[in-house]
C-alpha positions as CSV (number, residue, x, y, z in Angstrom):
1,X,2.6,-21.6,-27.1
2,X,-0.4,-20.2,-25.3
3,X,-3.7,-19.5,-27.8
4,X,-5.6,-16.6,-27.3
5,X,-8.8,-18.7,-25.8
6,X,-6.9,-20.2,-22.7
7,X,-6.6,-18.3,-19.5
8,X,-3.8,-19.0,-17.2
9,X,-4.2,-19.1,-13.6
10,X,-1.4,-18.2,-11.1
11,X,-1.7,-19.4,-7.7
12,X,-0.3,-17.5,-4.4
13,X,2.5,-20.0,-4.5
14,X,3.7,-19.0,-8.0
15,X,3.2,-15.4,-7.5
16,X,5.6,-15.5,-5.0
17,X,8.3,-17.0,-7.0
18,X,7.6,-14.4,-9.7
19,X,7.6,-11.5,-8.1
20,X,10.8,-9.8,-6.7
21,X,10.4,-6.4,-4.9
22,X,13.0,-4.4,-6.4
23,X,10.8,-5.1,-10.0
24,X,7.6,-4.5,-8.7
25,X,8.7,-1.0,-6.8
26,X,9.9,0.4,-10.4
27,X,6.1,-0.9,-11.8
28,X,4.7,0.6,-9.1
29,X,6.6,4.1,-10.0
30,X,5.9,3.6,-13.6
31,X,2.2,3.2,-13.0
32,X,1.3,6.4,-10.4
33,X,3.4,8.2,-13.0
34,X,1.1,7.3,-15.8
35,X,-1.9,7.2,-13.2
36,X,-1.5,11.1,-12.4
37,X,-0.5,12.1,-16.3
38,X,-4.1,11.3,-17.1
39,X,-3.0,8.0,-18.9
40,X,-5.2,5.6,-17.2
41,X,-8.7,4.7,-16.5
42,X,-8.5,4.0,-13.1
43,X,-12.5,5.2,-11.3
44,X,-12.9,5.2,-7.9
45,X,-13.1,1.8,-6.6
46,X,-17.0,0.9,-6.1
47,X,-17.8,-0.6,-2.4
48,X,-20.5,-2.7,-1.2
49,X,-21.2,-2.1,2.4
50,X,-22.7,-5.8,3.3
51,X,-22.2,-5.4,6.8
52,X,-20.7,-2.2,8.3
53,X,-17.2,-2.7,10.3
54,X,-17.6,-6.0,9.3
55,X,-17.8,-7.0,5.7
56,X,-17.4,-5.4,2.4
57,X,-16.8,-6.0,-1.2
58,X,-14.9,-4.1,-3.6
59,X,-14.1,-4.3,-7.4
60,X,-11.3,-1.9,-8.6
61,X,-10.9,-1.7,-13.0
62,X,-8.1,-0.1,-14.7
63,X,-7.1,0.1,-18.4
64,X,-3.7,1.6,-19.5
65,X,-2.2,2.0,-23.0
66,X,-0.3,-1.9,-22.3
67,X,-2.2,-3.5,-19.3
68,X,-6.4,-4.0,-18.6
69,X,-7.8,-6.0,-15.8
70,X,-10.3,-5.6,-12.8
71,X,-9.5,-6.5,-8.9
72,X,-12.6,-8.3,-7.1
73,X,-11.7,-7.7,-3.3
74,X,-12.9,-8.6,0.0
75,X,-12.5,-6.8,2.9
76,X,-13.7,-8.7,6.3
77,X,-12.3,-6.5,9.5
78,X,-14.1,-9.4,11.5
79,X,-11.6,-11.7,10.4
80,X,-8.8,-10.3,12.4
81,X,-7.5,-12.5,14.9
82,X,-8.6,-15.8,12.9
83,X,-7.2,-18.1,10.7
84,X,-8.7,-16.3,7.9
85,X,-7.4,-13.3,5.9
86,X,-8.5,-9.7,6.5
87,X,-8.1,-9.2,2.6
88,X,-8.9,-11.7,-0.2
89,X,-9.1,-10.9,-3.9
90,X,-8.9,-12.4,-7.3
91,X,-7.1,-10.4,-10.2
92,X,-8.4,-10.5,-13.9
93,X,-6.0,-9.7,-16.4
94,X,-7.3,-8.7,-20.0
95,X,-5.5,-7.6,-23.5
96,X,-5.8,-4.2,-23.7
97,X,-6.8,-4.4,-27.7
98,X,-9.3,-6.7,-27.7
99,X,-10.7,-7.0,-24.4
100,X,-9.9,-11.2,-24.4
101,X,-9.1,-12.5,-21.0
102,X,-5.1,-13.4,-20.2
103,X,-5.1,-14.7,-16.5
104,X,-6.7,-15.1,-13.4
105,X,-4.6,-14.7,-10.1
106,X,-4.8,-14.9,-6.7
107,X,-4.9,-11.3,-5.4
108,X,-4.5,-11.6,-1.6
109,X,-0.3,-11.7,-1.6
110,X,-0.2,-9.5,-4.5
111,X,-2.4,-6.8,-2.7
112,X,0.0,-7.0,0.2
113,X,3.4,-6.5,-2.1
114,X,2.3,-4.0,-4.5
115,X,1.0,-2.2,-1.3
116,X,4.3,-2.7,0.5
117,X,5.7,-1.7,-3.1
118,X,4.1,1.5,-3.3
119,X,5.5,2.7,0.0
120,X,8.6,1.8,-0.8
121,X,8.6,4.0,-4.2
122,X,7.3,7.0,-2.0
123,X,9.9,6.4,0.5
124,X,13.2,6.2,-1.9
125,X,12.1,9.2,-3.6
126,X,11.1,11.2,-0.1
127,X,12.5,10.0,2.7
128,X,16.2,10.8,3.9
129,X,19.0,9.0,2.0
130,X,20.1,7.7,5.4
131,X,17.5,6.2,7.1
132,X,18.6,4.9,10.7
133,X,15.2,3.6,12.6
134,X,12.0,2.1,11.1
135,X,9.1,2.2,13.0
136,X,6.0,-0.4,11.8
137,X,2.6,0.3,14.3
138,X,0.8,-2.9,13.4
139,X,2.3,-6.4,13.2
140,X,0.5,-7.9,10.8
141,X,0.8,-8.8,6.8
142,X,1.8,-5.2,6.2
143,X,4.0,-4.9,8.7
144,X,6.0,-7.7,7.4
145,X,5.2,-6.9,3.4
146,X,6.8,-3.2,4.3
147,X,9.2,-4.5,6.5
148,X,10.7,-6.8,3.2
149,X,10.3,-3.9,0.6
150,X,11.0,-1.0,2.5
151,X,14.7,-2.8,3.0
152,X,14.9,-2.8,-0.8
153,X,15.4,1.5,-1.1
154,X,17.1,2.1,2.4
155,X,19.3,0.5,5.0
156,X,18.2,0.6,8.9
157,X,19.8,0.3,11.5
158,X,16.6,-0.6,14.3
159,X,13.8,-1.7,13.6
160,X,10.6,-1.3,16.3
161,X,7.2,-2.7,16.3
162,X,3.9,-2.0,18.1
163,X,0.6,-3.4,18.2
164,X,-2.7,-3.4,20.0
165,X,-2.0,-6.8,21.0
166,X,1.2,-7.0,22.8
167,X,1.7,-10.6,22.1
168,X,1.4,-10.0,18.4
169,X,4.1,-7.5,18.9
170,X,6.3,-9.8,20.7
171,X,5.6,-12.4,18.6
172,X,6.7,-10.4,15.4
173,X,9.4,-9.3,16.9
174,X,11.1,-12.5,17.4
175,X,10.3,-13.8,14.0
176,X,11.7,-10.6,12.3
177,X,14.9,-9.4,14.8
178,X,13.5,-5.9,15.8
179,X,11.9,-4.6,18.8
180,X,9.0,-4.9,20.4
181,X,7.7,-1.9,22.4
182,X,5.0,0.6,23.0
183,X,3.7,3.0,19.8
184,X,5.1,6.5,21.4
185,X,9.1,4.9,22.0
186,X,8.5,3.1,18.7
187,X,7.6,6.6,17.0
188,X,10.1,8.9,18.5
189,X,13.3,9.6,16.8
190,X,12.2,6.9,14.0
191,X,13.3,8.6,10.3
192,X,10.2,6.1,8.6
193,X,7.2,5.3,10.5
194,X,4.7,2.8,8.7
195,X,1.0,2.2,9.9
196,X,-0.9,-0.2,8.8
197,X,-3.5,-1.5,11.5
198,X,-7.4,-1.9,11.0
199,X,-7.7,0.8,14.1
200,X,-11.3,3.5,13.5
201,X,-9.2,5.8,15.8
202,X,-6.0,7.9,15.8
203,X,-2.7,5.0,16.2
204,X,0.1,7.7,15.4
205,X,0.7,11.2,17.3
206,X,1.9,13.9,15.3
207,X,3.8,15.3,18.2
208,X,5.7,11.7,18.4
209,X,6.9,12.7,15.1
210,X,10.4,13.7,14.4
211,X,11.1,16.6,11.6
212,X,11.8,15.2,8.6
213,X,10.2,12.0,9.5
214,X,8.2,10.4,6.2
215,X,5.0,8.1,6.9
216,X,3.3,5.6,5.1
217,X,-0.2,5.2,6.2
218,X,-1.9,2.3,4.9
219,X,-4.5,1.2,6.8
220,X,-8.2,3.6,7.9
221,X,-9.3,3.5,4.1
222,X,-13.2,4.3,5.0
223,X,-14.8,7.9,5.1
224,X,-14.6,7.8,9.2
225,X,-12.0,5.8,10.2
226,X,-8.4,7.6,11.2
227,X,-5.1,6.1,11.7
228,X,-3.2,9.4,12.2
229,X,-4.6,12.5,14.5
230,X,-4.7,16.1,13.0
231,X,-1.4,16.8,14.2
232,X,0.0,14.2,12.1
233,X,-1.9,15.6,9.4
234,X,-0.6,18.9,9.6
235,X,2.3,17.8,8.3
236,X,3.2,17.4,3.8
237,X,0.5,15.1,3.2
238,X,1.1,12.8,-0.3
239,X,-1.8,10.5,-1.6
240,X,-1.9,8.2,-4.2
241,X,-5.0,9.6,-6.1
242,X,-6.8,12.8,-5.0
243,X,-10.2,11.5,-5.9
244,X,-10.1,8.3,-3.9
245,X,-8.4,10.1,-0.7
246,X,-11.1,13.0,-0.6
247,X,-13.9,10.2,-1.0
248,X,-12.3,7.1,1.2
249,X,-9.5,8.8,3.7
250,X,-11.1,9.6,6.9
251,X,-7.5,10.9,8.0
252,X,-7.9,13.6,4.9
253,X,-11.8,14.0,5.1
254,X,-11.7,14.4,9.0
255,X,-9.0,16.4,9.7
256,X,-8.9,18.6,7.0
257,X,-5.5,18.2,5.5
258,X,-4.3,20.3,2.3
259,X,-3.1,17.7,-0.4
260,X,0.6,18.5,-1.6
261,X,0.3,16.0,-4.6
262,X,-0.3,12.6,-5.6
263,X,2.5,10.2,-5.9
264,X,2.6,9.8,-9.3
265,X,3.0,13.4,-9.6
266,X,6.5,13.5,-7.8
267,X,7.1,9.9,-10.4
268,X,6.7,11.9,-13.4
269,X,8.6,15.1,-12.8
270,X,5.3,17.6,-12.2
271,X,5.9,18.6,-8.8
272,X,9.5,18.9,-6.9
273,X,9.7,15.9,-3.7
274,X,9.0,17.6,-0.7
275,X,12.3,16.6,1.1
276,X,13.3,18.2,4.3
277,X,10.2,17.8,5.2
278,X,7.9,15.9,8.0
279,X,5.6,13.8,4.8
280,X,2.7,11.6,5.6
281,X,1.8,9.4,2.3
282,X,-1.8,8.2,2.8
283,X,-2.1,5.2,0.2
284,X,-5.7,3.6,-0.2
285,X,-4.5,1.6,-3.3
286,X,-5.3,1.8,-6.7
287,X,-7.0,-1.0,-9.2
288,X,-3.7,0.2,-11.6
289,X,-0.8,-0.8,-8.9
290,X,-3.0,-4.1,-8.8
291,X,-3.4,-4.4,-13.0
292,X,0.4,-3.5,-13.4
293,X,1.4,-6.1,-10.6
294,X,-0.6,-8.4,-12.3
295,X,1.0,-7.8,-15.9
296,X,4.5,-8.3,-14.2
297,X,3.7,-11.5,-13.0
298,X,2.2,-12.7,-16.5
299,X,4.7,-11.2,-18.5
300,X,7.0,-12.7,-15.9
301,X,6.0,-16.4,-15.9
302,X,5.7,-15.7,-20.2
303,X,9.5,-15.0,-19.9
304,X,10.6,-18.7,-18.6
């Protein structure tokens, strides 16, 4: 039996053998739900600028009625292409009652799941039941995270990649079983388009866009960068919070875009899903999704 004075520690290794998708996508759900009902402390997360388009630091707390913990993140867009993560972050996990520290995690894998996660709760409740092409613009971590979970709520058919480095593309492409190909073919006609690059600029076309198409935008979570153009955002635009998108989401801030609701709101019964519709869910994350992720995997590893 554990005492209340030692603090576990769960590796990237062991997270992965915790964690299963179809889990975390119902925590995920569960915590927008209680995110947009006004049952969580969740601020905005606070972000050190240390060197611009290069280097930043975040740290993201939450507190809910069962769960309590605080994400330290880094976030080094000058790491692409290396050896060396993009995104690294350690997860602290606290009892809610007393404030006494559970466990310390890795946070780099479970940032990319519960990320992936997310998406794929906004997709199973939005998107078309039958879901024939997937369309992933970017081929890295997120790709493959959304790839895994997005497989979980619907069944595809074709799968097609892009990225600004063809050889990245091809290379996922082989390792995965989908195509590799150029962002406008990969677009057209797809029924779920997922972007998740580091681009400052517009990645996805709004005229490339099917009706009734649903997008998960994940990357472009600073005031001025864009992954979508304003067409795109003309569309039934979904965030995760409200305050975070009109102070981090340069694809809302720039272009304008009218909010149709947070995700949790659709979770938790307050407004209908918008289905039938072209939807564009802009997700920046939320120290919550990371806090609940984290209380899976404790409570998890606590089972056995």
């Amino acid at each position: 039996m554990q005492n209340s004075r030692t603090v576990a520690y769960f590796s990237e290794e062991q997270i992965r053998a915790l964690v299963r998708y179809d889990a975390l996508i119902d925590a995920m759900e569960r915590a927008l739900a209680d995110f947009s009902s006004g049952k969580v402390l969740n601020p905005v997360r606070s972000i050190v600028t240390v060197e611009e388009n290069r280097r930043y630091l975040g740290v993201m707390p939450a507190v809910a009625s069962q769960t309590m913990g605080v994400k330290v993140v880094s976030f080094y867009p000058g790491n692409e292409g290396s050896d060396v993560p993009t995104h690294m972050a350690m997860i602290v996990l606290l009892r809610t009652q007393t404030g006494e520290p559970l466990a310390a995690m890795d946070g780099r894998l479970l940032t990319e799941m519960r990320t992936a996660a997310v998406s794929a709760a906004v997709t199973r409740r939005i998107a078309p039941r039958r879901c024939r092409v997937l369309a992933l613009l970017g081929s890295g971590v997120q790709a493959s995270a959304h790839l895994e979970a997005l497989r979980v709520v619907r069944d595809f058919e074709e799968v097609r990649v892009w990225s600004r480095t063809p050889e990245h593309a091809r290379s996922f492409a082989a390792e995965h079983g989908v195509l590799a190909t150029d962002a406008e073919s990969a677009v057209r006609d797809a029924d779920v388009v997922v972007v998740a690059t580091s681009a400052a600029q517009p990645v996805l076309r709004g005229a490339w866009l099917k009706d009734g198409a649903h997008v998960n935008a994940v990357g472009a979570n600073r005031p001025t960068w864009r992954e979508l153009d304003d067409d795109a955002m003309r569309n039934t635009v979904i965030v995760d919070s409200h305050a975070a998108a009109m102070k981090e989401s340069g694809d809302v801030i720039l272009s304008g875009a009218q909010v149709y609701a947070e995700a949790g709101e659709i979770f938790a019964g307050r407004l209908p899903a918008p289905t039938g519709s072209t939807t564009i869910f802009k997700s920046l994350g939320l120290a919550i999704e990371d806090v609940a992720a984290a209380q899976l995997v404790y409570e998890a590893a606590q089972a056995g």
